[in-house]
VEXDREN-142090 format. One record per residue (C-alpha): residue number from 1; x, y, z. Coordinates in nm, 2 decimals. Layout:
// VEXDREN-142090
<rec seq="NUM" u="X" v="Y" w="Z"/>
...
This chain:
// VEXDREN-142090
<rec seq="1" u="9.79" v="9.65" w="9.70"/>
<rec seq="2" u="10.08" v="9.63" w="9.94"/>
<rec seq="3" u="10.30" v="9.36" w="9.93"/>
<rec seq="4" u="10.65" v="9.29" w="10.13"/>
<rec seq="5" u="10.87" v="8.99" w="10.18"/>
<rec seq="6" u="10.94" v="9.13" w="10.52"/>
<rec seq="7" u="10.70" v="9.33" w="10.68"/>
<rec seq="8" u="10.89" v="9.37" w="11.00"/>
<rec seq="9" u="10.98" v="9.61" w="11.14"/>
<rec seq="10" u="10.63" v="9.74" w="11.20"/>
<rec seq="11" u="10.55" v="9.94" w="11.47"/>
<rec seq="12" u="10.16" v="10.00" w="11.55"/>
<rec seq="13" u="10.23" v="10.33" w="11.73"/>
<rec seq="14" u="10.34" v="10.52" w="11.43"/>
<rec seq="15" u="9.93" v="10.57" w="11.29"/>
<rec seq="16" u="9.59" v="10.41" w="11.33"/>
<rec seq="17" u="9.61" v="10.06" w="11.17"/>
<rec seq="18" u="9.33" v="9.85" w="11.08"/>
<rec seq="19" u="9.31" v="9.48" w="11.19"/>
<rec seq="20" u="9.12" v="9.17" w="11.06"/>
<rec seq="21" u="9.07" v="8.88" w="11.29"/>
<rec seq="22" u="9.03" v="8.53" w="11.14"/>
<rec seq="23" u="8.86" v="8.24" w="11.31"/>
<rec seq="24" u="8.89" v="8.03" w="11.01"/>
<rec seq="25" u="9.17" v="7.75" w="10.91"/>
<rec seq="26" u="9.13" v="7.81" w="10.57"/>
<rec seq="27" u="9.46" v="7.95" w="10.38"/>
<rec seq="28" u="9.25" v="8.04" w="10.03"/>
<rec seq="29" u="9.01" v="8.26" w="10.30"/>
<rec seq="30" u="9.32" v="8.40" w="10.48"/>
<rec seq="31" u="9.48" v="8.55" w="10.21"/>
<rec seq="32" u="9.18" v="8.70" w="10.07"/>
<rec seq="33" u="9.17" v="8.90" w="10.40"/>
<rec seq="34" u="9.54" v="8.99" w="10.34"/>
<rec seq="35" u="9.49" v="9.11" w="10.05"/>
<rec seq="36" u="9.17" v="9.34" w="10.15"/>
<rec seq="37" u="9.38" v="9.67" w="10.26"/>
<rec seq="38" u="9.42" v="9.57" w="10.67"/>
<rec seq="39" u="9.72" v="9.64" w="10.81"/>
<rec seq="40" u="9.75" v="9.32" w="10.98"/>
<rec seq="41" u="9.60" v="9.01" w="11.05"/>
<rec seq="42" u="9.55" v="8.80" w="11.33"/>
<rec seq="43" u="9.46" v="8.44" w="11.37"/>
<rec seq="44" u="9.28" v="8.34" w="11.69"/>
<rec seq="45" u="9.36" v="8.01" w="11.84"/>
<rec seq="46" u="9.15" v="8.01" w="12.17"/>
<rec seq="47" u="8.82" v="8.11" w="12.04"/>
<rec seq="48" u="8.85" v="8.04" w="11.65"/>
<rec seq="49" u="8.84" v="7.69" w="11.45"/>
<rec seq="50" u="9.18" v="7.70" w="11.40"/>
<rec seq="51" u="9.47" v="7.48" w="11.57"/>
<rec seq="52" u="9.84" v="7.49" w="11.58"/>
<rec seq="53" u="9.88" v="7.27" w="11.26"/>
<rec seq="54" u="9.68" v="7.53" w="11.08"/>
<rec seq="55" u="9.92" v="7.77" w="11.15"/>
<rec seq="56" u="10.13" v="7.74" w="10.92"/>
<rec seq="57" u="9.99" v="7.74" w="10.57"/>
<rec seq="58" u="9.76" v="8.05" w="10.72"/>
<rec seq="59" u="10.11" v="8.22" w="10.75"/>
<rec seq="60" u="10.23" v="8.15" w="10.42"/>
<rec seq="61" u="9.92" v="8.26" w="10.24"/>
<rec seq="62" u="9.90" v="8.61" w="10.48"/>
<rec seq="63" u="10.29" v="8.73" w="10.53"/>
<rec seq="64" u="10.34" v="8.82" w="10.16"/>
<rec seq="65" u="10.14" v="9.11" w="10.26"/>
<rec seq="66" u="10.09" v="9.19" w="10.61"/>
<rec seq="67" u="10.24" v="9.13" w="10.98"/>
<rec seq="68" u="10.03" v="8.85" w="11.14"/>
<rec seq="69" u="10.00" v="8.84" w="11.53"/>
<rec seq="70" u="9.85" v="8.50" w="11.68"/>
<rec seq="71" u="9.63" v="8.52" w="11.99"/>
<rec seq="72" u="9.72" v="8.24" w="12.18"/>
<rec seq="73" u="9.48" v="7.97" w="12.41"/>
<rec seq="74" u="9.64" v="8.07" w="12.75"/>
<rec seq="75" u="9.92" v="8.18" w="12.92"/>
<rec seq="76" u="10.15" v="7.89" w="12.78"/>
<rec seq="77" u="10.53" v="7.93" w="12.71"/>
<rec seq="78" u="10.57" v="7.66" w="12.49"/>
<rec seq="79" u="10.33" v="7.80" w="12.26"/>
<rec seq="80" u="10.44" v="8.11" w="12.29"/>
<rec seq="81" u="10.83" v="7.95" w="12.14"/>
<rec seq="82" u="10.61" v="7.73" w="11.89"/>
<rec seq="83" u="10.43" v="8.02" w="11.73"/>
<rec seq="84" u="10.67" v="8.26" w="11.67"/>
<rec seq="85" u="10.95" v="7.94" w="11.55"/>
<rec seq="86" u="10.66" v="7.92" w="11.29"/>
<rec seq="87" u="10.68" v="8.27" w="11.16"/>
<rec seq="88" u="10.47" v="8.43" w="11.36"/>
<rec seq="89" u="10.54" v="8.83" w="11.37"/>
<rec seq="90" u="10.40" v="8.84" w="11.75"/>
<rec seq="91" u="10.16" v="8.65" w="12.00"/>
<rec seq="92" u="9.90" v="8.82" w="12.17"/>
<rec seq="93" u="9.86" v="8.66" w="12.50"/>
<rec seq="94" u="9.47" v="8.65" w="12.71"/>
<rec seq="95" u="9.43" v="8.67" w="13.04"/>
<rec seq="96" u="9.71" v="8.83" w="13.21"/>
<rec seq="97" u="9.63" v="8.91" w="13.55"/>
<rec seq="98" u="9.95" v="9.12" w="13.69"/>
<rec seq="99" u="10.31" v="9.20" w="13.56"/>
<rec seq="100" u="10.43" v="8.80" w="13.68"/>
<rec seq="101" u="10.26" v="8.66" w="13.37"/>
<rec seq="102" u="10.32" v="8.89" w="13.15"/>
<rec seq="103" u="10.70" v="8.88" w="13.24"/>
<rec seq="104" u="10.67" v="8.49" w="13.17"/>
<rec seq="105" u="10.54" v="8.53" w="12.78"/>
<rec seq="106" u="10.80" v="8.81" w="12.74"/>
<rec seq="107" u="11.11" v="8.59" w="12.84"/>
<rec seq="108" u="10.95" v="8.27" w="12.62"/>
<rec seq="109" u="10.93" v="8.55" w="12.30"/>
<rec seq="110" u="11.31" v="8.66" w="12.35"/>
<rec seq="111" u="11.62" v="8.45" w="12.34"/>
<rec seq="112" u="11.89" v="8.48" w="12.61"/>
<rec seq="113" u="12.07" v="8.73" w="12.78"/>
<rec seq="114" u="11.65" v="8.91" w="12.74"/>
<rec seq="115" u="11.47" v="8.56" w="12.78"/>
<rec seq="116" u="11.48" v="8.21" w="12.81"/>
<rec seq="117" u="11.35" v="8.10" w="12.52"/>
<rec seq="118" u="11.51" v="7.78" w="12.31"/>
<rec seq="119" u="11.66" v="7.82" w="12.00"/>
<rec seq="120" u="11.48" v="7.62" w="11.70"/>
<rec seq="121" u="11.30" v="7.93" w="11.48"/>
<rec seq="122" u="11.22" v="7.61" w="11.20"/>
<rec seq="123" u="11.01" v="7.86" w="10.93"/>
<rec seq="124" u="11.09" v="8.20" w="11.10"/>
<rec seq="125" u="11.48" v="8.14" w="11.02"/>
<rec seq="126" u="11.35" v="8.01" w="10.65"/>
<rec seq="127" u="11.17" v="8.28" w="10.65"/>
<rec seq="128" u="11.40" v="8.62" w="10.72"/>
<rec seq="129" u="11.74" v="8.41" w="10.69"/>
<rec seq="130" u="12.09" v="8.48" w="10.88"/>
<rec seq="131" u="11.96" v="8.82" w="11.05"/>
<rec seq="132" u="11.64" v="8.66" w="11.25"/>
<rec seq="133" u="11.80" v="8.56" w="11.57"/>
<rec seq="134" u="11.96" v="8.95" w="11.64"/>
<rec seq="135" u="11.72" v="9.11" w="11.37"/>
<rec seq="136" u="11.42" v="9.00" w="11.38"/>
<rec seq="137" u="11.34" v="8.78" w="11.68"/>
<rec seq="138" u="11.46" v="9.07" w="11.95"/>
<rec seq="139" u="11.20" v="9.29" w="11.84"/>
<rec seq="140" u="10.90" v="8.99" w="11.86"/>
<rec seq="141" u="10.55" v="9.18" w="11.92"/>
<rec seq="142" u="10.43" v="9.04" w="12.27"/>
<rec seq="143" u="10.10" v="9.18" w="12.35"/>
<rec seq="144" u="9.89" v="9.12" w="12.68"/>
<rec seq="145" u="9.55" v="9.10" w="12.73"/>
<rec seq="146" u="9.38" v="9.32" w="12.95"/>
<rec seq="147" u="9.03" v="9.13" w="13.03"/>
<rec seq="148" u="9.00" v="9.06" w="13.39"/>
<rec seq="149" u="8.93" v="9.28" w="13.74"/>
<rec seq="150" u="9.29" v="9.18" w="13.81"/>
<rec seq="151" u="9.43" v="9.25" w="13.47"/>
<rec seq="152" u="9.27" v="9.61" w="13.46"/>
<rec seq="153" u="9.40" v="9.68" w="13.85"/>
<rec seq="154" u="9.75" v="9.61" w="13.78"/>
<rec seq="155" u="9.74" v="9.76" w="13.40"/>
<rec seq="156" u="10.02" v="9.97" w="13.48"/>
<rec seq="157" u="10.25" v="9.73" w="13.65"/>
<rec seq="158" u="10.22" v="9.51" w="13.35"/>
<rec seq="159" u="10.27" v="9.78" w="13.11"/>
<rec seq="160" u="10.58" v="9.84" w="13.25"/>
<rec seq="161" u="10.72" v="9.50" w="13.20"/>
<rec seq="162" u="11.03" v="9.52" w="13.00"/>
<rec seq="163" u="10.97" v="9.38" w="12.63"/>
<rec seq="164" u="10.62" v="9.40" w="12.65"/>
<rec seq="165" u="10.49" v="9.54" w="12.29"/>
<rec seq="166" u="10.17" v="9.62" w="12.38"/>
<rec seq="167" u="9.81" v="9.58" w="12.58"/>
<rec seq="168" u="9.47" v="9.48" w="12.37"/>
<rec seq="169" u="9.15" v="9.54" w="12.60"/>
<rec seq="170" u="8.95" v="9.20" w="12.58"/>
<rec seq="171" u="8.55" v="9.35" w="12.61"/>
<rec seq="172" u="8.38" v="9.05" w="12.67"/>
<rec seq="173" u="8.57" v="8.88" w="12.95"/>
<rec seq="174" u="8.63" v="9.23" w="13.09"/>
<rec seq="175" u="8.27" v="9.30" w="13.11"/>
<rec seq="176" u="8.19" v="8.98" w="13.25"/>
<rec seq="177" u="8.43" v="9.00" w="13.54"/>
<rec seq="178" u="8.34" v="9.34" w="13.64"/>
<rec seq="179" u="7.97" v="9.32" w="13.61"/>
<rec seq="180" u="7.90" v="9.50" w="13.32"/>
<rec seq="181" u="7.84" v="9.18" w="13.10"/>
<rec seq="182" u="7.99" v="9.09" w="12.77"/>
<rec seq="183" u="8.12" v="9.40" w="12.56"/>
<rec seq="184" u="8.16" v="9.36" w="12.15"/>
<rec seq="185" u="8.29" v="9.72" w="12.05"/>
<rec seq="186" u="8.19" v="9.82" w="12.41"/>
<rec seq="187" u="7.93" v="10.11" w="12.46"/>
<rec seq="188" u="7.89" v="10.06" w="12.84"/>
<rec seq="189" u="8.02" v="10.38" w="13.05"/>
<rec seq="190" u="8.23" v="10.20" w="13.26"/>
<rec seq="191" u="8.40" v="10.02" w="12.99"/>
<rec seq="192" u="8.49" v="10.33" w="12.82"/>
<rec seq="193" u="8.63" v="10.40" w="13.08"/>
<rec seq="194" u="8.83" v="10.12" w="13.21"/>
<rec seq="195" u="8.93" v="10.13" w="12.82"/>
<rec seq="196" u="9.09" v="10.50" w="12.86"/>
<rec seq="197" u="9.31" v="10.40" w="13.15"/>
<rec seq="198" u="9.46" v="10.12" w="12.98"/>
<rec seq="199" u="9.52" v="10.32" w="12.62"/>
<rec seq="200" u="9.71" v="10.57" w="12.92"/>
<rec seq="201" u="9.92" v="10.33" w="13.08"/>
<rec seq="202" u="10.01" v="10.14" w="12.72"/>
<rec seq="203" u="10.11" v="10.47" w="12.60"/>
<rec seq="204" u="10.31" v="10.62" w="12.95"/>
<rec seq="205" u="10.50" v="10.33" w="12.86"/>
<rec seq="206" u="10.56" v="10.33" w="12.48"/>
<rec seq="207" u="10.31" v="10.10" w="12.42"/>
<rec seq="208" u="10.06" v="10.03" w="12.11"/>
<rec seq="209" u="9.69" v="9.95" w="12.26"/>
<rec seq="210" u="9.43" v="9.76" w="12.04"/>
<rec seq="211" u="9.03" v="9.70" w="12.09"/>
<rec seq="212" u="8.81" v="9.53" w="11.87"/>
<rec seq="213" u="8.59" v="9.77" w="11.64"/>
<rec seq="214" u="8.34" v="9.62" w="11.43"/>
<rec seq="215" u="8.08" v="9.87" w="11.45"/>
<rec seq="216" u="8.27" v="10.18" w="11.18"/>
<rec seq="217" u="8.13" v="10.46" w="11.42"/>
<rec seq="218" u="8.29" v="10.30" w="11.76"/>
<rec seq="219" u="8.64" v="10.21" w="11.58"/>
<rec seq="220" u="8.64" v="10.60" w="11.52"/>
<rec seq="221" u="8.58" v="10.66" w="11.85"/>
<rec seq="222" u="8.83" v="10.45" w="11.94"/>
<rec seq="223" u="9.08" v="10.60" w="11.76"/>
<rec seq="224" u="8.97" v="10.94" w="11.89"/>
<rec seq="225" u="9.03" v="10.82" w="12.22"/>
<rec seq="226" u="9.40" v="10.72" w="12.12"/>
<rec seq="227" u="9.36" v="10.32" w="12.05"/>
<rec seq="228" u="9.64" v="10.29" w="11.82"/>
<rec seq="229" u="9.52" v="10.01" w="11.62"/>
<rec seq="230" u="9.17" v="9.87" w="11.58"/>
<rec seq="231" u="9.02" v="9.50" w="11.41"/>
<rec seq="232" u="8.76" v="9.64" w="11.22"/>
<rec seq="233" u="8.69" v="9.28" w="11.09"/>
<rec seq="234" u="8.62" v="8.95" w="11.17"/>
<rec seq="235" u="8.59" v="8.69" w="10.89"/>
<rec seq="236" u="8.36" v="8.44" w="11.07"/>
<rec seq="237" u="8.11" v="8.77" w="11.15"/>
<rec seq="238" u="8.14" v="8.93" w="10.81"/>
<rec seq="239" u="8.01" v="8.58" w="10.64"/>
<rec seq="240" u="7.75" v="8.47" w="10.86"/>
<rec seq="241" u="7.69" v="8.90" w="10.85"/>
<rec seq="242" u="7.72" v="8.96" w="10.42"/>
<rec seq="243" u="7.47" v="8.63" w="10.36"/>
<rec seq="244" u="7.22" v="8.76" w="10.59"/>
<rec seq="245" u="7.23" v="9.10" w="10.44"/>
<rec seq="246" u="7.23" v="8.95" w="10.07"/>
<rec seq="247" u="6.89" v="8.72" w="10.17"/>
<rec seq="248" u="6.73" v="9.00" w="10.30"/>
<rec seq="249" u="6.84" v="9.26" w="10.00"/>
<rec seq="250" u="6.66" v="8.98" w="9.74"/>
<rec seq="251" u="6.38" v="8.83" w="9.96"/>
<rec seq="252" u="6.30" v="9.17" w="10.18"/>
<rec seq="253" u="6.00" v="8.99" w="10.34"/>
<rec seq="254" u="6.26" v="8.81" w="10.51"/>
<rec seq="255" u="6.40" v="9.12" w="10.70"/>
């Protein structure tokens, strides 16, 4: 079991990491998936049951032992200031469309002469102390979606944004503005494809790229193919997944 008071640095470029996404506002829930062996976790506020007050005991019970990233509801500077003043080790960001969005989340992550972003780090200085501001903060993890036509076609402008930490391909939206329809680890040709280019920009640019990986086999693929860092769970899908399969291992006629 790995534990660490400060986690950060942490760069997911140096080996394949393993990621665990959590829906769920529960602390007790999050720090069991802290403690399961995952590199880091992240907690999803546009999609998942959890809201900005949640935030902050779901950090305290995961950053003893792992980095935690936040995926944010939108393009939104303010939250993007609020998250990481709570502790946050990085945001990722959906739905950026070109390099003019993802320049805006980079210069709310990063205080002045980088950024604009206000000083008031409230837990985060608590948190790492004196050294945050010049330490800590300057290296915030700002990751951008890629999950729309527009995202895709100007995935190498927006890789090159300075500050930018990395790209994470969104499968379902992506596959629903191109045509392909909804991705979950993404088998579709087209996808695996619109994938590859945007592990190549992220990494002509010293990027880490992430994808979600729930199926084993395809999160080894994925790897194969140079994704640097892979969810391999998701705590809302594992429970409603584990009490299915332990109904059907006692009552098989229910299979």
């Amino acid at each position: 079991m790995r534990a660490a008071s400060n986690p950060l640095p942490f760069d997911l470029r140096t080996r394949s990491h393993a990621a665990a996404w959590s829906g769920l506002r529960d602390p007790l829930a999050a720090e069991i998936v802290a403690r399961s062996g995952v590199d880091l976790v992240v907690f999803d506020l546009q999609h998942g049951n959890i809201d900005e007050p949640d935030l902050l005991g779901l950090l305290q019970a995961t950053q003893p032992f792992v980095p935690t990233l936040v995926r944010l509801r939108s393009v939104d500077p303010a939250q993007v200031t609020r998250v990481l003043d709570l502790g946050a080790d990085g945001v990722i960001v959906p739905m950026i469309d070109g390099p003019d969005s993802a320049r805006a989340v980079v210069a709310a992550a990063l205080y002045p002469p980088v950024g604009r972003r206000s000083y008031g780090p409230i837990r985060a200085a608590l948190r790492h102390g004196p050294a945050y501001r010049e330490q800590v903060a300057a290296h915030a993890l700002v990751v951008a979606m890629i999950e729309t036509r527009a995202g895709l076609e100007s995935v190498e402008a927006i890789a090159a944004v300075p500050g930018l930490g990395g790209l994470f391909v969104g499968p379902a939206d992506l596959g629903l503005t191109m045509g392909w329809g909804p991705q979950t680890d993404g088998a579709h040709p087209a996808y695996l494809e619109a994938r590859r280019r945007v592990v190549a920009a992220a990494h002509d640019h010293g990027l880490s790229i992430g994808v979600h990986g729930d199926d084993p086999e395809a999160a080894r693929a994925a790897l194969a193919d140079g994704v640097d860092w892979v969810v391999v769970a998701n705590d809302t899908r594992l429970l409603g997944a584990g009490t299915a399969a332990r109904v059907r291992a006692v009552f098989p006629e229910r299979a």
